[in-house]
C-alpha positions as YAML, in Angstrom:
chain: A
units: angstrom
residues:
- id: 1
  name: UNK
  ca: [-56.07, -48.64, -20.91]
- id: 2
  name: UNK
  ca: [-53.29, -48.35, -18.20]
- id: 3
  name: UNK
  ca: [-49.65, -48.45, -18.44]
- id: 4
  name: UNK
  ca: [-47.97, -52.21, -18.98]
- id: 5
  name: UNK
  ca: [-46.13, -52.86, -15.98]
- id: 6
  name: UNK
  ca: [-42.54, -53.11, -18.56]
- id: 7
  name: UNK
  ca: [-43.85, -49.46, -19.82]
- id: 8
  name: UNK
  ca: [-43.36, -48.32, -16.24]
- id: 9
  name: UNK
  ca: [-40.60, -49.83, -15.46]
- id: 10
  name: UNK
  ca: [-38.94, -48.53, -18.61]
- id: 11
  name: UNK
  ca: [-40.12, -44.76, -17.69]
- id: 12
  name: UNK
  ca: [-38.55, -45.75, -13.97]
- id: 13
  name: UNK
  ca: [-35.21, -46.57, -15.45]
- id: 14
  name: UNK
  ca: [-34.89, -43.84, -17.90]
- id: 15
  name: UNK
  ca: [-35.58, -41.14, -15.36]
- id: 16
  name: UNK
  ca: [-32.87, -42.84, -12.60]
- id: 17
  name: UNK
  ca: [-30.67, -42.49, -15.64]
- id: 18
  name: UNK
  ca: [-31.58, -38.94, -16.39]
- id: 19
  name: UNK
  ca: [-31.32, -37.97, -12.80]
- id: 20
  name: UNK
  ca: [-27.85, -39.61, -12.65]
- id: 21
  name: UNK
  ca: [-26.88, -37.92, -15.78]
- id: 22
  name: UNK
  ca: [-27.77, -35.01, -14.01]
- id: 23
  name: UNK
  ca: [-26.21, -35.63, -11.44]
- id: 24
  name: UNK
  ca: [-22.45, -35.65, -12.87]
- id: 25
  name: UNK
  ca: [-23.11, -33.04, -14.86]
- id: 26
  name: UNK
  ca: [-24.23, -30.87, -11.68]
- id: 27
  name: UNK
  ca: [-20.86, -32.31, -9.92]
- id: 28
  name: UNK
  ca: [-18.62, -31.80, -12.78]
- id: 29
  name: UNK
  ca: [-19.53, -28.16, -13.21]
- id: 30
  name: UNK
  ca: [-19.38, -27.29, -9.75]
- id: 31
  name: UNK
  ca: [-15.79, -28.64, -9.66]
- id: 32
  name: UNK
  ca: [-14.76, -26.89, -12.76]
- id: 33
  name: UNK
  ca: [-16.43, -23.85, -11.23]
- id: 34
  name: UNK
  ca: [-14.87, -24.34, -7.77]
- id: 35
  name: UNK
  ca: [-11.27, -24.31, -9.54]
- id: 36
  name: UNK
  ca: [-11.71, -20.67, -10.11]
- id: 37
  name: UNK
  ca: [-12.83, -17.86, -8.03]
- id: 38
  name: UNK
  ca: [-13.17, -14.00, -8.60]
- id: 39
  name: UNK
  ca: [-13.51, -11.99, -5.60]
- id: 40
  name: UNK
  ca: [-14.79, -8.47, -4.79]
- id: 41
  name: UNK
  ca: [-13.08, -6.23, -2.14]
- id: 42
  name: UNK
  ca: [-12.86, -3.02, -1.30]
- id: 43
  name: UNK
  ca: [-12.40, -0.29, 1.62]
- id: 44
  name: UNK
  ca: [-14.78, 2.97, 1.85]
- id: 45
  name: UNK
  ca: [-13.15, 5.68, 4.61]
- id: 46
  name: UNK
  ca: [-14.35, 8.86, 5.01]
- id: 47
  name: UNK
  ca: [-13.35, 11.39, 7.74]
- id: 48
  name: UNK
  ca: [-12.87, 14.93, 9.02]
- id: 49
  name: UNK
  ca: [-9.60, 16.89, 9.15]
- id: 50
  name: UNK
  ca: [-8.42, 20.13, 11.00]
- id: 51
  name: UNK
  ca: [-4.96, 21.44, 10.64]
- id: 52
  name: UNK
  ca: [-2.88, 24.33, 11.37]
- id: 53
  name: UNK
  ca: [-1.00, 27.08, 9.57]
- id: 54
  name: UNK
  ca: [-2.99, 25.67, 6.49]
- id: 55
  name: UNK
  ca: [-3.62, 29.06, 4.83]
- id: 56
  name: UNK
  ca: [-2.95, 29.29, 1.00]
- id: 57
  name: UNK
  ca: [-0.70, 32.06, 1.08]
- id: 58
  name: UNK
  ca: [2.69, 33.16, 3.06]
- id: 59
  name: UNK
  ca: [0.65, 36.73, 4.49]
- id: 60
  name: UNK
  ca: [-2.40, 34.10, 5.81]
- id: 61
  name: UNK
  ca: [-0.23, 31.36, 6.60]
- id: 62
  name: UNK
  ca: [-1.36, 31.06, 10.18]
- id: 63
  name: UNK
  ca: [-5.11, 30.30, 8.82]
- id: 64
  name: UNK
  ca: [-6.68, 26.75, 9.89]
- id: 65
  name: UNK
  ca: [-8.11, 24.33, 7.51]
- id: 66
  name: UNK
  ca: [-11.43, 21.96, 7.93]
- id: 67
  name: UNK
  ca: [-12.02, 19.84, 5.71]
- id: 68
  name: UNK
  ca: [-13.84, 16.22, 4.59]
- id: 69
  name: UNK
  ca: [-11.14, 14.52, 3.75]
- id: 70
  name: UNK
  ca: [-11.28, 11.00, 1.28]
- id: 71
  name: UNK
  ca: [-9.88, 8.19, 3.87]
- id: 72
  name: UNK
  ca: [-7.93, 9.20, 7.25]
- id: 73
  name: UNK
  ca: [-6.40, 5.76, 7.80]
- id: 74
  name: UNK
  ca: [-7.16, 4.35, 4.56]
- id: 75
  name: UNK
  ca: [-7.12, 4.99, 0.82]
- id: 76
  name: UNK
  ca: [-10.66, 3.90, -0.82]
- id: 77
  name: UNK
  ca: [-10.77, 1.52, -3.14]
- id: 78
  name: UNK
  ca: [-12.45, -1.03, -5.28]
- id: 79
  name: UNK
  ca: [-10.73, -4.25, -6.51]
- id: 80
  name: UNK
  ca: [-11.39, -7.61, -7.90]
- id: 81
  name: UNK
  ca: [-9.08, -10.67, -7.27]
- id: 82
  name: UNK
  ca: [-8.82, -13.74, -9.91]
- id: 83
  name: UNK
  ca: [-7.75, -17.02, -9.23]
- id: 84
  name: UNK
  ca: [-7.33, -19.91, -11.03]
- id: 85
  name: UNK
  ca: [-6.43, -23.26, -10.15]
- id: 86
  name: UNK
  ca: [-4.95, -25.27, -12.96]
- id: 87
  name: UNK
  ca: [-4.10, -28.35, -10.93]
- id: 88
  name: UNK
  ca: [-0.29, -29.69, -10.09]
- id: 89
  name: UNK
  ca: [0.03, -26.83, -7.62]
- id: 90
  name: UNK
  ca: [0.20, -24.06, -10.28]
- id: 91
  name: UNK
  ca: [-2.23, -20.97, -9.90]
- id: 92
  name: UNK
  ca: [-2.97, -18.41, -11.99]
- id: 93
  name: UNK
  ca: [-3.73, -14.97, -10.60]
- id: 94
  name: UNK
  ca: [-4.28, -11.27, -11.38]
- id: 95
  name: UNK
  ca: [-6.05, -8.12, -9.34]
- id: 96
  name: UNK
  ca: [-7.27, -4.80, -10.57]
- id: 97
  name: UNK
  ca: [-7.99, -2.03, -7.93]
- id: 98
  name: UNK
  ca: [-9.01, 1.65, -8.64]
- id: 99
  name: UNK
  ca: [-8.65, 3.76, -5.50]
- id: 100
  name: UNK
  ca: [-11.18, 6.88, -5.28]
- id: 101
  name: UNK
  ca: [-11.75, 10.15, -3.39]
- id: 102
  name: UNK
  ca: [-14.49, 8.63, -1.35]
- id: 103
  name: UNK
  ca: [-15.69, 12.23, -0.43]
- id: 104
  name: UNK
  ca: [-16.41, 13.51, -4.32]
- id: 105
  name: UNK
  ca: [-16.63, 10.27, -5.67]
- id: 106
  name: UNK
  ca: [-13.35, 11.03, -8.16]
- id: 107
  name: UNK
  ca: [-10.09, 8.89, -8.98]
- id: 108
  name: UNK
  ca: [-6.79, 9.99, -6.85]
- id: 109
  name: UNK
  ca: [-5.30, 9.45, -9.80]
- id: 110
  name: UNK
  ca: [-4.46, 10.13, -13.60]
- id: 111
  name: UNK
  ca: [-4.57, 6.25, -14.09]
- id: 112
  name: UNK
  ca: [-8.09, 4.38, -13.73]
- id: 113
  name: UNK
  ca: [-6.21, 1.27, -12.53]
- id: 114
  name: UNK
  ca: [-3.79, 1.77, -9.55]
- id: 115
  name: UNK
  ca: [-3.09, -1.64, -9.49]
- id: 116
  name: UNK
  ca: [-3.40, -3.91, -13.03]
- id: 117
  name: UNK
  ca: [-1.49, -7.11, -12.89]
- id: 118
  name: UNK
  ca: [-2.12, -10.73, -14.04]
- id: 119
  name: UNK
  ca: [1.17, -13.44, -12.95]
- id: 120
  name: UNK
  ca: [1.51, -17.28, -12.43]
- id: 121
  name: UNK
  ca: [1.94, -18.71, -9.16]
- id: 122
  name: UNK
  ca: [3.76, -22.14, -8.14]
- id: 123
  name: UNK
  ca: [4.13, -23.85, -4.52]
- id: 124
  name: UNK
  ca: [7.37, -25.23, -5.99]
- id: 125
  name: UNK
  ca: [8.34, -22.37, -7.85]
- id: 126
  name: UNK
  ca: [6.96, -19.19, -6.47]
- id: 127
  name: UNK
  ca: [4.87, -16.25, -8.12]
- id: 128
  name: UNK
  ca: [5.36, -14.08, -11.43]
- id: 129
  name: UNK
  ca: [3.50, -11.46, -12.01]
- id: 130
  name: UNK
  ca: [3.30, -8.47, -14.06]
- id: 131
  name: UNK
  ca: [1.93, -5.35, -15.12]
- id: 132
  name: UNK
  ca: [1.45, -2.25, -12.81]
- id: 133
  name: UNK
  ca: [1.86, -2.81, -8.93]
- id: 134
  name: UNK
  ca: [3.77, -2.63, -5.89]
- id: 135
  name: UNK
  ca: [7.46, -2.10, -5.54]
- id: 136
  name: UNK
  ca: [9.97, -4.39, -3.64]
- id: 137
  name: UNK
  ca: [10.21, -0.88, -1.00]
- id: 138
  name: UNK
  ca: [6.84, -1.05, -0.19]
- id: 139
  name: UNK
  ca: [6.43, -4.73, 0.08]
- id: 140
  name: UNK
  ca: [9.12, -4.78, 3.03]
- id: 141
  name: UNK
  ca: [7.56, -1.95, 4.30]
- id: 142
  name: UNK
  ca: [4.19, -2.96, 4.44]
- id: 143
  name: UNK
  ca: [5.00, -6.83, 5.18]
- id: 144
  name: UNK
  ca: [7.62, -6.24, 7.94]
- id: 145
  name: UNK
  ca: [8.15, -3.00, 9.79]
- id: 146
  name: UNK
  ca: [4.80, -0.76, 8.37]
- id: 147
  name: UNK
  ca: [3.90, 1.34, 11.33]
- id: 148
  name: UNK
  ca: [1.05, 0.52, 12.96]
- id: 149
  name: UNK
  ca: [-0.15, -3.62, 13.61]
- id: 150
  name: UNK
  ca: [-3.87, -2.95, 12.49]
- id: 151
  name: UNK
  ca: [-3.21, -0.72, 9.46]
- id: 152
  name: UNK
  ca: [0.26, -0.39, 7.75]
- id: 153
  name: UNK
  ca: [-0.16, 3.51, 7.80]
- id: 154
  name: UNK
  ca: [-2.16, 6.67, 8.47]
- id: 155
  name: UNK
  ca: [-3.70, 7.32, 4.71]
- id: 156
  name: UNK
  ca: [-3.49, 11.54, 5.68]
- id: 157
  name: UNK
  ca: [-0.29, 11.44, 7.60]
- id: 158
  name: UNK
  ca: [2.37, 8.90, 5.65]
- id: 159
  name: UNK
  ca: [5.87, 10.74, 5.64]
- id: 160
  name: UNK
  ca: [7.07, 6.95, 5.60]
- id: 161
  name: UNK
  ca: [5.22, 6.32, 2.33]
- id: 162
  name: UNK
  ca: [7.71, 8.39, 0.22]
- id: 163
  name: UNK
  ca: [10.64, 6.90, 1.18]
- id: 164
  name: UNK
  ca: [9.03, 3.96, -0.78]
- id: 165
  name: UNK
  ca: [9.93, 5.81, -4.21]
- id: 166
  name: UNK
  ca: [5.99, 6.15, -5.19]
- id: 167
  name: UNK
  ca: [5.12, 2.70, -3.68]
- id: 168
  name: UNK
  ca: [3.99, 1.26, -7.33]
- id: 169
  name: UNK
  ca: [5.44, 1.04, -10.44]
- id: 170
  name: UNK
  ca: [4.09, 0.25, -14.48]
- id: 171
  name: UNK
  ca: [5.24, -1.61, -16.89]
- id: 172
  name: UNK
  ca: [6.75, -4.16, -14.17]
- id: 173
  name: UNK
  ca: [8.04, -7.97, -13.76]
- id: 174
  name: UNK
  ca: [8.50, -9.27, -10.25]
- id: 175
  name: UNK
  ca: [9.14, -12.17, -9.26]
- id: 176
  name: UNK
  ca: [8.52, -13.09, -5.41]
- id: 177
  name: UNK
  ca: [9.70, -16.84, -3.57]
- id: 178
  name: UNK
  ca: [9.36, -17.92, -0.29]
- id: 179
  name: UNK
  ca: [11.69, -20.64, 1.98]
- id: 180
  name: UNK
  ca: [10.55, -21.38, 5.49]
- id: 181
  name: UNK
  ca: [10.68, -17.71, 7.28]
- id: 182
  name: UNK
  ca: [11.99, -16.31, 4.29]
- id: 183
  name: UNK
  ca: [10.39, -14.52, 1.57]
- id: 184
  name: UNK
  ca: [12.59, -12.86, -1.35]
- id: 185
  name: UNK
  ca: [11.41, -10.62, -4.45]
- id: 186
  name: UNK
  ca: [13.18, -9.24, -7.63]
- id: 187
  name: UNK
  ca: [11.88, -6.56, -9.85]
- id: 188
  name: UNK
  ca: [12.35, -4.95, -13.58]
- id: 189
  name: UNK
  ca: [10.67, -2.43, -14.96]
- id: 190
  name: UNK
  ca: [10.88, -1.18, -18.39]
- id: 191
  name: UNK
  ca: [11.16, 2.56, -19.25]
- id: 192
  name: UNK
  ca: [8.21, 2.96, -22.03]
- id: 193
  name: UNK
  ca: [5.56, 4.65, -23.07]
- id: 194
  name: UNK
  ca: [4.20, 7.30, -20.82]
- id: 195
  name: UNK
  ca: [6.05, 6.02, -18.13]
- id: 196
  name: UNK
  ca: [9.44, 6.48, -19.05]
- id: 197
  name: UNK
  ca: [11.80, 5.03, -15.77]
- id: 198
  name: UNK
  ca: [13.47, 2.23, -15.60]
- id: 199
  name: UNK
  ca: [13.44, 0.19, -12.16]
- id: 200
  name: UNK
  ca: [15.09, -2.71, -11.13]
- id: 201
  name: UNK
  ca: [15.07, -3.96, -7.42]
- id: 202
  name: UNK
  ca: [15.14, -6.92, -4.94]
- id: 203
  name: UNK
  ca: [14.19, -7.28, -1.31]
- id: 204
  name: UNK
  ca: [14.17, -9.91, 1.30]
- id: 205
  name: UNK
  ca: [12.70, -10.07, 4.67]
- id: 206
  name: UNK
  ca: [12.57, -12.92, 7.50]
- id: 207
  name: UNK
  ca: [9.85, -13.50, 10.29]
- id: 208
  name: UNK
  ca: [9.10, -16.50, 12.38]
- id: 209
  name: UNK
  ca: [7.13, -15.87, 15.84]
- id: 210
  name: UNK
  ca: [7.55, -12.68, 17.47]
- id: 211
  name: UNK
  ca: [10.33, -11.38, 15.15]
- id: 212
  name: UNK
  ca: [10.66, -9.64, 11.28]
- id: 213
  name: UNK
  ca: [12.99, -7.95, 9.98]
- id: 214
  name: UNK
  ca: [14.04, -7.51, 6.15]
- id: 215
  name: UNK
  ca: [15.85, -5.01, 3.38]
- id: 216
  name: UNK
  ca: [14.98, -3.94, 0.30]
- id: 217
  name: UNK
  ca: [17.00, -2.24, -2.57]
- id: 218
  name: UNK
  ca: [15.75, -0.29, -5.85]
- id: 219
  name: UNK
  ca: [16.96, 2.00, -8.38]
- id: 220
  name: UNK
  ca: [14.93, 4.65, -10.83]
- id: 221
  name: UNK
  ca: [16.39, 5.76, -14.18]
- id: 222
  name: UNK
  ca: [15.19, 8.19, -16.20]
- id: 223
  name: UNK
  ca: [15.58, 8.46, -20.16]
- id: 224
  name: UNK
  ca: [18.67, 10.82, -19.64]
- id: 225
  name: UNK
  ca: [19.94, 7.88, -17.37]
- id: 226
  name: UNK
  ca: [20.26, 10.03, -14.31]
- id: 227
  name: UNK
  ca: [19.01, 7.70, -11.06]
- id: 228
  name: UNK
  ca: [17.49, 8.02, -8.03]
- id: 229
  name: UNK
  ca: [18.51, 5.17, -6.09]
- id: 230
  name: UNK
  ca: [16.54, 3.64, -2.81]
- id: 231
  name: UNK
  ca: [17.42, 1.85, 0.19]
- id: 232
  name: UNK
  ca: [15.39, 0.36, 3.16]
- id: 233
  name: UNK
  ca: [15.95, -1.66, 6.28]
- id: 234
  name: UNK
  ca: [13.95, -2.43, 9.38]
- id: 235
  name: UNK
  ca: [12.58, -5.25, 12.06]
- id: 236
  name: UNK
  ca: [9.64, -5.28, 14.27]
- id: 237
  name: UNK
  ca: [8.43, -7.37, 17.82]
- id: 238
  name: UNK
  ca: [5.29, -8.19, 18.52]
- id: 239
  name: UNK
  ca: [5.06, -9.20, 22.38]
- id: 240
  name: UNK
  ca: [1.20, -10.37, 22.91]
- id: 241
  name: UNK
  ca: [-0.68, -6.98, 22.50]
- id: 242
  name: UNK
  ca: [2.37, -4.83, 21.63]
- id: 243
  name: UNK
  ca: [4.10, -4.37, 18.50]
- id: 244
  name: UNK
  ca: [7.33, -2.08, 18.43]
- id: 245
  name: UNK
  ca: [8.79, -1.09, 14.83]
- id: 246
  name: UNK
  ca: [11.99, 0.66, 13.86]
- id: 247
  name: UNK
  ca: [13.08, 1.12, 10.79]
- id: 248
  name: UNK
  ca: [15.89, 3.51, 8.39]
- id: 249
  name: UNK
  ca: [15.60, 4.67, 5.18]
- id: 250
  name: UNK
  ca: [17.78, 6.67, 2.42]
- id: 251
  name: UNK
  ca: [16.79, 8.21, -1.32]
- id: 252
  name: UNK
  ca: [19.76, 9.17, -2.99]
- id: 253
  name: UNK
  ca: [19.05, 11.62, -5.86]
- id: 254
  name: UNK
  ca: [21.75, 12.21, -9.14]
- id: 255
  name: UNK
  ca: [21.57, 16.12, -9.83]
- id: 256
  name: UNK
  ca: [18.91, 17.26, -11.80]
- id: 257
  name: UNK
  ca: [17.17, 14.00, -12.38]
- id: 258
  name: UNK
  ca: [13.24, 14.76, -12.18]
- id: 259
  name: UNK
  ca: [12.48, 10.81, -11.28]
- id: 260
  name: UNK
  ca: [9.43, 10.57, -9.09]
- id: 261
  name: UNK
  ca: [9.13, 14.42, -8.56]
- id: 262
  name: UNK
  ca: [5.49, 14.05, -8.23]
- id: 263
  name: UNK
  ca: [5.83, 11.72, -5.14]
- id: 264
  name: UNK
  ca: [7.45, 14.05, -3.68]
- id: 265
  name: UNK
  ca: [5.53, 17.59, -4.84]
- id: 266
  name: UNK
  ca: [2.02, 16.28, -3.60]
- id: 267
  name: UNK
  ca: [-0.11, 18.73, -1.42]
- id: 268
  name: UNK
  ca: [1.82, 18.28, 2.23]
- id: 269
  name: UNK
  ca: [-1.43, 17.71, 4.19]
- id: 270
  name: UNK
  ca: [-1.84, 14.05, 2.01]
- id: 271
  name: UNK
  ca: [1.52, 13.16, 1.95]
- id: 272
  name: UNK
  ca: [3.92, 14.79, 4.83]
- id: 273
  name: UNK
  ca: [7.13, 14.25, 3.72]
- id: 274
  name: UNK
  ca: [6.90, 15.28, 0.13]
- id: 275
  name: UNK
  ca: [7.74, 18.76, 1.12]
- id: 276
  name: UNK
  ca: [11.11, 17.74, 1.56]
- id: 277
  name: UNK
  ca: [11.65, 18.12, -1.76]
- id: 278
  name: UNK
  ca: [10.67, 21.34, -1.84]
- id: 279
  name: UNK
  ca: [14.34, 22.49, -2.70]
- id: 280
  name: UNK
  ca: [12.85, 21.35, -6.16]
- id: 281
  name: UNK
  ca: [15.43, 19.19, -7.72]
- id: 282
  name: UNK
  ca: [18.68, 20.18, -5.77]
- id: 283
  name: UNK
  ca: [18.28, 17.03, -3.19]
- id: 284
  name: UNK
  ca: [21.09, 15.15, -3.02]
- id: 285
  name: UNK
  ca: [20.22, 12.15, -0.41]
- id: 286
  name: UNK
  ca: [17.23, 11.91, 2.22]
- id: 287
  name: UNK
  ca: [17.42, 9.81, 5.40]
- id: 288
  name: UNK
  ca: [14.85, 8.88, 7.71]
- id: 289
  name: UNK
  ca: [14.44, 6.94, 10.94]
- id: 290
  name: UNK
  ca: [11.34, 6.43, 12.38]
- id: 291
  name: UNK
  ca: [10.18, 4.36, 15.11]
- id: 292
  name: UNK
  ca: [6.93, 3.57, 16.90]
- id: 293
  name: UNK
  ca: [4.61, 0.90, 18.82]
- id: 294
  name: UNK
  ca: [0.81, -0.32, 18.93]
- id: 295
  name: UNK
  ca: [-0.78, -1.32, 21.65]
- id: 296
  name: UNK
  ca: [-4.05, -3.82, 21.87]
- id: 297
  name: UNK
  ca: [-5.48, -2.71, 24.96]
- id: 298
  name: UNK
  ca: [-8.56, -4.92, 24.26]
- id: 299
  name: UNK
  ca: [-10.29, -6.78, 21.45]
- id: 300
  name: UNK
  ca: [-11.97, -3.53, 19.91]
- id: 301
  name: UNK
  ca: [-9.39, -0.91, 20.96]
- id: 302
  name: UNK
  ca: [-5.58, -0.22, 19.44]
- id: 303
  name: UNK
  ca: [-4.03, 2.43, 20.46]
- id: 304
  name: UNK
  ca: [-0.46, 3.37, 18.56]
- id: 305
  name: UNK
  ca: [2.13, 5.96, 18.44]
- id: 306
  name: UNK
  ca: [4.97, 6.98, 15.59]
- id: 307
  name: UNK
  ca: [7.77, 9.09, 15.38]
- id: 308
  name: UNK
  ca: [9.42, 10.03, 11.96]
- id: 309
  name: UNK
  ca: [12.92, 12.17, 11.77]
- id: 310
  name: UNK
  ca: [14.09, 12.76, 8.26]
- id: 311
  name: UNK
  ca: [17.26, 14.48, 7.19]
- id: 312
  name: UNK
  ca: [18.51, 15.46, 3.88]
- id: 313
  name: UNK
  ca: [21.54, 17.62, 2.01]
- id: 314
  name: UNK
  ca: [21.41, 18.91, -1.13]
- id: 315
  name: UNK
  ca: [23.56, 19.40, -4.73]
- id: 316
  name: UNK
  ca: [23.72, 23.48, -4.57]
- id: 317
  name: UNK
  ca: [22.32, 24.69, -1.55]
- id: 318
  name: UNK
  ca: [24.40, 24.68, 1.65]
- id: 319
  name: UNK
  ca: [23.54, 22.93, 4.85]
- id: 320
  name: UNK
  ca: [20.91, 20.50, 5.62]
- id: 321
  name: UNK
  ca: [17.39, 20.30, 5.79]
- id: 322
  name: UNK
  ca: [15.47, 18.59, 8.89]
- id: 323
  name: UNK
  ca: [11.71, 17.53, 9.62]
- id: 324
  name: UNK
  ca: [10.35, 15.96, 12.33]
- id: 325
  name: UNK
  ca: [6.88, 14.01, 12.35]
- id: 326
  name: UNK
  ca: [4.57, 12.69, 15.41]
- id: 327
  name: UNK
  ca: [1.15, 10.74, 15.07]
- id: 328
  name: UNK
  ca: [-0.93, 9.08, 17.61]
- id: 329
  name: UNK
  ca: [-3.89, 6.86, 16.71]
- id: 330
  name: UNK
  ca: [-6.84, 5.45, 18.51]
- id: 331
  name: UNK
  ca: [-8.96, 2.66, 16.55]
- id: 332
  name: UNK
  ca: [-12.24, 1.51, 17.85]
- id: 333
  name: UNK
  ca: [-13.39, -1.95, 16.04]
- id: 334
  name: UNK
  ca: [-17.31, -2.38, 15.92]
- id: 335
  name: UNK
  ca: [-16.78, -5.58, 14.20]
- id: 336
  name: UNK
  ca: [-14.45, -7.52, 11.79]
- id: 337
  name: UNK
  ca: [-15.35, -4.69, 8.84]
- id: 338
  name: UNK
  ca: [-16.42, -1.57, 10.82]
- id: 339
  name: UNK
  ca: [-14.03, 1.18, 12.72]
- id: 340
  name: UNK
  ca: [-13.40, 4.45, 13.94]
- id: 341
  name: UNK
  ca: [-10.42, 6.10, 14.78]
- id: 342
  name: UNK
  ca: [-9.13, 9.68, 16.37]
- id: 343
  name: UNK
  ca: [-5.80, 10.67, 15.19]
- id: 344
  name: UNK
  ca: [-3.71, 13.61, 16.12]
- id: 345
  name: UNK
  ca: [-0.15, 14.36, 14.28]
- id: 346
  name: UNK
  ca: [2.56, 17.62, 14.44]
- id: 347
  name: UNK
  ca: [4.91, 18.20, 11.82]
- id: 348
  name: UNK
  ca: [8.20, 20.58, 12.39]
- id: 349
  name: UNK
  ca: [10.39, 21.76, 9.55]
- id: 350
  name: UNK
  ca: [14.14, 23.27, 9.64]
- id: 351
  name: UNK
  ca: [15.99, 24.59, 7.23]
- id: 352
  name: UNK
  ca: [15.72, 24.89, 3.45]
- id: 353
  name: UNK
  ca: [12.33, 23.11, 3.30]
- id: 354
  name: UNK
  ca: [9.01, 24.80, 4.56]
- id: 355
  name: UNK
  ca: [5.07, 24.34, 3.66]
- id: 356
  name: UNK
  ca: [4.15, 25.71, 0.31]
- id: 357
  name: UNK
  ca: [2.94, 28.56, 2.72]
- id: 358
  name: UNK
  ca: [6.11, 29.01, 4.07]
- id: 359
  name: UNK
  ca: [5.34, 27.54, 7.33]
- id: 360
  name: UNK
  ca: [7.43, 25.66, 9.38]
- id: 361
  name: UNK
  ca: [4.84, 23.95, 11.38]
- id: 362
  name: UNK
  ca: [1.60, 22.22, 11.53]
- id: 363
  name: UNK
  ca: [-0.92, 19.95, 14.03]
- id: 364
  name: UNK
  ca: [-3.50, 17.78, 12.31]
- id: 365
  name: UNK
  ca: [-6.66, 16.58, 13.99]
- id: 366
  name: UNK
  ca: [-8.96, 13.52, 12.10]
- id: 367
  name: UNK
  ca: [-11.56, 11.48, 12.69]
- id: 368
  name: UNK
  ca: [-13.58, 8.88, 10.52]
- id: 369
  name: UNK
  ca: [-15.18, 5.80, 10.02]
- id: 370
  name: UNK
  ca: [-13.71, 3.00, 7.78]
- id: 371
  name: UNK
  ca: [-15.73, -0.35, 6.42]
- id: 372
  name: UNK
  ca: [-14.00, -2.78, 4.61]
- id: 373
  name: UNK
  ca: [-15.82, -5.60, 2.37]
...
């Protein structure tokens, strides 16, 4: 026999009220779902390098170097950013990034994790976050004055970099609020474990159309309480397709303190200005100006030029130490994610400071190709 016409219109009903059951579930997962988001990102640079006066001794110090080199304008990396939104305006947040030698596939790093942080943040209150990441130094570096408009520096040719006091920190609380044009940040870090310095810091910076300009402060204490103590101030104008930067900075250093040697003892063709150290740990304060400009000539092409002069005295020995530092940079955009770039650099050293080859000088010639995702 066939259905009864209230048998089918009791199957009707019960399915509408499946289907609508359905229906807000569907809806109510999707907004619980939508509140929170974990994102993928990353940059993969790879590039050639020649330099000068690269050879590995002082009798073959006039020997070139080529080489692959792991990221010209960038440092590779891999991160993922987590985000939570917990209603009433309040966020909570945290990042992880690893940064690799994109040529052998290794870390750059004795830590996994450059970056390991998890914070809360408010649109009332600001953001707190902490764990292992950037310093107040770099962040008014980087978000006011860095040196070039499309990147903040060149990844093989960064003398600026190490006036930042190692650019991250562990074991850190920061706390970061922003008023109109102005953005401020405080920091503490703890001495422990096998990171044993102290930091404490604040900066503050100011932009609103074509002008920025900010300072930032920080000290470093070891666990014999000597200090190494930072300072950094700058401004920048961008004019349509030109950006101009200038910018000062100072490292004072308390004899015999060994705070953040290894930011400053890294292989000189990586990091330029960590040879003037090379005094080992009789610096007494380092200075240095530099000053540059991009242009945008078009929508694919920036073309950008720095100049770096760094000065510094020391505890025992007598006189001064100088270096000077030029880049220029071409980078050609295929798209949003895809570039190439040419860069050329010269580096000039006077004084008690030389190349661990005990040369005085050296030009550097790169080119790569960067993708970003």
């Amino acid at each position: 026999m066939g259905q009864s016409l209230q048998d089918i219109h009791y199957k009707e009903t019960s399915m509408k009220k499946t289907a609508l059951v359905l229906g807000l579930l569907a809806t109510f997962s999707s907004a619980g779902w939508a509140q929170s988001s974990v994102s993928l990102y990353g940059i993969l640079d790879v590039g050639v390098r020649y330099t000068t006066n690269s050879g590995t001794t002082a009798a073959r110090k006039g020997d070139s170097l080529s080489q692959v080199i792991p990221g010209g304008m960038s440092n590779s990396r891999l991160g993922v950013n987590v985000s939570e939104d917990m209603g009433g305006g309040l966020k909570a947040i945290a990042n992880l990034e690893h940064r690799l030698n994109s040529d052998t596939g290794t870390q750059t790093a004795a830590e996994f994790w450059r970056q390991s942080w998890v914070g809360l943040e408010s649109k009332e209150y600001g953001r707190l976050t902490l764990g292992r990441q950037y310093n107040v130094l770099f962040d008014v570096y980087t978000s006011t004055f860095s040196s070039y408009k499309y990147s903040p520096y060149i990844e093989i040719f960064r003398p600026e970099t190490a006036m930042a006091m190692a650019g991250r920190q562990s074991n850190m609380v920061k706390y970061l609020a922003e008023s109109g044009p102005f953005r401020g940040e405080l920091q503490v870090g703890a001495g422990e474990g096998a990171s044993p310095d102290k930091t404490v810091g604040a900066m503050l910076r100011y932009s609103k159309d074509e002008l920025a300009f900010g300072a930032g402060v920080m000290d470093v204490e070891d666990t014999a309480g000597r200090k190494v103590r930072g300072l950094t101030v700058g401004g920048a104008y961008t004019a349509g397709p030109l950006y101009v930067n200038l910018s000062w900075g100072q490292n004072k250093f308390d004899l015999g303190t060994d705070v953040l040697q290894a930011a400053y003892t890294n292989n000189y063709t990586i990091s330029p200005a960590s040879r003037l150290n090379a005094a080992g740990l009789d610096v007494k304060k380092r200075d240095m100006l530099a000053v540059g400009f991009t242009y945008q000539f078009s929508k694919e092409l920036n073309l950008g030029l720095q100049g770096w002069y760094a000065k510094q005295t020391h505890h025992r020995l007598t006189g001064s130490s100088k270096a000077g530092f030029l880049a220029a940079v071409a980078d050609y955009a295929f798209s949003k994610r895809t570039d190439v770039y040419a860069e050329a650099d010269y580096s000039k050293l006077g004084g008690a400071v030389s190349f661990d080859n005990t040369a005085k000088s050296r030009v550097g010639l790169s080119t790569g190709i960067r993708h970003r995702f």
